[in-house]
C-alpha positions as CSV (number, residue, x, y, z in Angstrom):
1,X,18.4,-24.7,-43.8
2,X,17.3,-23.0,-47.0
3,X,14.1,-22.4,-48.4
4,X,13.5,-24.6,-51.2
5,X,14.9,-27.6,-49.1
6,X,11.9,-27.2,-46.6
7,X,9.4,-30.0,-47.0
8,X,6.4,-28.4,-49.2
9,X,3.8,-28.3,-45.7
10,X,6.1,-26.3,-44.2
11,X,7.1,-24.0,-47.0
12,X,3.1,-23.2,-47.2
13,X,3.1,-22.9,-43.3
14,X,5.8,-20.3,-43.4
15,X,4.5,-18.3,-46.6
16,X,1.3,-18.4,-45.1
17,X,1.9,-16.8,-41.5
18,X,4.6,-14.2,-43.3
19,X,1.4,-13.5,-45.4
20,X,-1.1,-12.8,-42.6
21,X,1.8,-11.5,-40.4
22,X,2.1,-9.1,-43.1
23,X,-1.4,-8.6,-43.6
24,X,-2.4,-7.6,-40.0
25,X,-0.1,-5.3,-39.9
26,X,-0.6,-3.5,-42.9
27,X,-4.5,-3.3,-42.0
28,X,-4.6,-3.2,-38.0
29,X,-1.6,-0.2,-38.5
30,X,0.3,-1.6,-35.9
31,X,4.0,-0.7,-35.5
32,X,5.9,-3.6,-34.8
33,X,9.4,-1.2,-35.0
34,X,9.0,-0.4,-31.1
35,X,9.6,-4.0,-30.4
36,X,12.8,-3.5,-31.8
37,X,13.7,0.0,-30.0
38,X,12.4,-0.6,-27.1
39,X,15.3,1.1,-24.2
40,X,16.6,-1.6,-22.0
41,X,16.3,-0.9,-18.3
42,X,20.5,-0.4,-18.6
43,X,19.8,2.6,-21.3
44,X,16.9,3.6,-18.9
45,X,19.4,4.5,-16.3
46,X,22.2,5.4,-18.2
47,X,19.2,8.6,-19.7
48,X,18.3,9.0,-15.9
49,X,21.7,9.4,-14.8
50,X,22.5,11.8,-17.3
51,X,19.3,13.9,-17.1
52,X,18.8,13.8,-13.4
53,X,22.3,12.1,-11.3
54,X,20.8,12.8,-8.1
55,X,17.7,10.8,-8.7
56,X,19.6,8.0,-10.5
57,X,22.7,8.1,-7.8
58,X,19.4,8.1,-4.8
59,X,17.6,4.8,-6.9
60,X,21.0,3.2,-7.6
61,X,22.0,3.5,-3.1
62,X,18.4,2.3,-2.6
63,X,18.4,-0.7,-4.3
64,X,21.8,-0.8,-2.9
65,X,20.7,-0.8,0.8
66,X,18.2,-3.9,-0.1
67,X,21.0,-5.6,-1.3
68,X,22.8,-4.3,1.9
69,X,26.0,-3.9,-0.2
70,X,27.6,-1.9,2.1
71,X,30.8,-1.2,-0.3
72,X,28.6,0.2,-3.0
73,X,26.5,2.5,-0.4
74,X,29.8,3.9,0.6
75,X,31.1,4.5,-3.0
76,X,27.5,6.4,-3.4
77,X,27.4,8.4,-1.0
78,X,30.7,9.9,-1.1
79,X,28.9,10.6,-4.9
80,X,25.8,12.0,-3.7
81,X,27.4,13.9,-1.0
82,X,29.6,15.8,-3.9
83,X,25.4,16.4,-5.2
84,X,24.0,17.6,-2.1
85,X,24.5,21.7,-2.9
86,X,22.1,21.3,-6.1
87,X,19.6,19.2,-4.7
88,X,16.0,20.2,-4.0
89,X,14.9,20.1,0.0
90,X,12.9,16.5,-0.9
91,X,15.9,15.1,-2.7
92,X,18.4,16.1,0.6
93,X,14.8,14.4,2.6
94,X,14.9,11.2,0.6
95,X,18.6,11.1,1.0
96,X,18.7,11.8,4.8
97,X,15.7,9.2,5.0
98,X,18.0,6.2,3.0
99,X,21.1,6.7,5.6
100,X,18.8,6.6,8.4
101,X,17.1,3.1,6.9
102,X,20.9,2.0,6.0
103,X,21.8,3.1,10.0
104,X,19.5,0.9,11.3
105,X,21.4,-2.0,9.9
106,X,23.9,-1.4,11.8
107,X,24.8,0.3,15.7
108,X,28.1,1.7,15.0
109,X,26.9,3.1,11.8
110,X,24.0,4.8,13.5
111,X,26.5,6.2,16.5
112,X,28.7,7.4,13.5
113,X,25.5,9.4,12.0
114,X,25.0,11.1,15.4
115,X,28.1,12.2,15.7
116,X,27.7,13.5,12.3
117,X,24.6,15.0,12.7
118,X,26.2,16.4,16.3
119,X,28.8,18.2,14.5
120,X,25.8,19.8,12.3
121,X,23.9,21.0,15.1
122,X,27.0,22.6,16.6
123,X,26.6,24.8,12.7
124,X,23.1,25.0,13.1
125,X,21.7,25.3,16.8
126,X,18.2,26.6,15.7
127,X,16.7,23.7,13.7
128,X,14.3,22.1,14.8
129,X,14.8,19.2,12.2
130,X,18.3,18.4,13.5
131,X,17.1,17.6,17.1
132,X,14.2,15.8,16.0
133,X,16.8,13.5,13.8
134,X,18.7,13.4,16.7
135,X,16.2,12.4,19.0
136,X,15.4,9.3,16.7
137,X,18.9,8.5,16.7
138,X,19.3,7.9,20.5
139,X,16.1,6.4,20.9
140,X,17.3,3.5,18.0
141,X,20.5,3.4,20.3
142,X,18.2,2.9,23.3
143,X,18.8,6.3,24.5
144,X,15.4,7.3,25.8
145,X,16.8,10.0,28.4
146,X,18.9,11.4,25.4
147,X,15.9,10.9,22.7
148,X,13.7,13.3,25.1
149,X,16.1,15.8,25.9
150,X,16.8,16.3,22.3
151,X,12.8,16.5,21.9
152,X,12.8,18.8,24.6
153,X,15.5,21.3,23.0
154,X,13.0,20.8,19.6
155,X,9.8,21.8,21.5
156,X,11.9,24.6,23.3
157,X,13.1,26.1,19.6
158,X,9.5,25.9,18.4
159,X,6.8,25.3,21.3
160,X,3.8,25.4,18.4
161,X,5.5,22.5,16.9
162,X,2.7,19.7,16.7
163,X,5.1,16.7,15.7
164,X,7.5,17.7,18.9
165,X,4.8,17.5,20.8
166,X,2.8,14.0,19.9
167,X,6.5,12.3,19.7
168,X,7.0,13.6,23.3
169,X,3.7,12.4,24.8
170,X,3.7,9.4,22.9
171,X,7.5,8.6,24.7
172,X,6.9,9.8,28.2
């Protein structure tokens, strides 16, 4: 509908708040452009996987594993998995932290990540980490006999350890 066909009340109406519209802005200084440029959350992510893909690939499998869409978990971690070697200690943390909440979802999963973490520990006897994880895995499993011996082995490798030993008096 054009202009000049507008009934004369609403001409005035529309003048009149393009006026003050106008008006405020010039005199309050208010930049109105931003409401225009403002990123949606889809160019948000698209920055954030460009500038950091291990954070965007670790938010993108999170919100995955709330929507337990166990198709797209798999695709992403076979992704972040290719990202591991240039993550930073807290990234691989948050990561190992994910698959353990995505494990619990499942029994045969969780079984799967201690034989995964199994074959790591045959690489890397010493860590005190690893047989922590692992104890956590057997005692989700119901394990507890496996859970402590695993703790046991941790306390062994570092006696001075104070998380070994307050998981180990808090099971026993």
């Amino acid at each position: 509908m054009a202009l000049s066909k507008l009934p004369p009340s609403r001409l005035l109406f529309f003048l009149f708040t393009s006026s003050l519209f106008l008006l405020l802005t010039v005199i309050l200084g208010l930049n109105f452009s931003s409401f225009f440029t403002t990123s949606s959350p889809l160019s948000q992510a698209k920055a954030k996987l460009l500038s950091h893909p291990f954070d965007a690939y670790l938010d993108l499998y999170e919100q995955a594993l709330l929507a337990a869409d166990f198709p797209l978990l798999a695709d992403l971690e076979a992704k972040i998995t290719l990202l591991l070697p240039s993550a930073s200690s807290s990234q691989e943390d948050r990561f190992r932290h994910l698959l353990d909440r995505k494990e619990a979802f499942n029994p045969s999963l969780l079984a799967r990540g201690l034989d995964l973490l199994n074959q790591e520990l045959e690489k890397n006897p010493d860590s005190v980490n690893l047989w922590i994880e692992k104890a956590q895995k057997h005692w989700l499993l119901g394990q507890k006999d496996e859970a402590i011996k695993a703790l046991e082995k941790a306390k062994e490798l570092d006696p001075v350890n104070s998380t070994v030993e307050t998981i180990l008096l808090r099971e026993r």
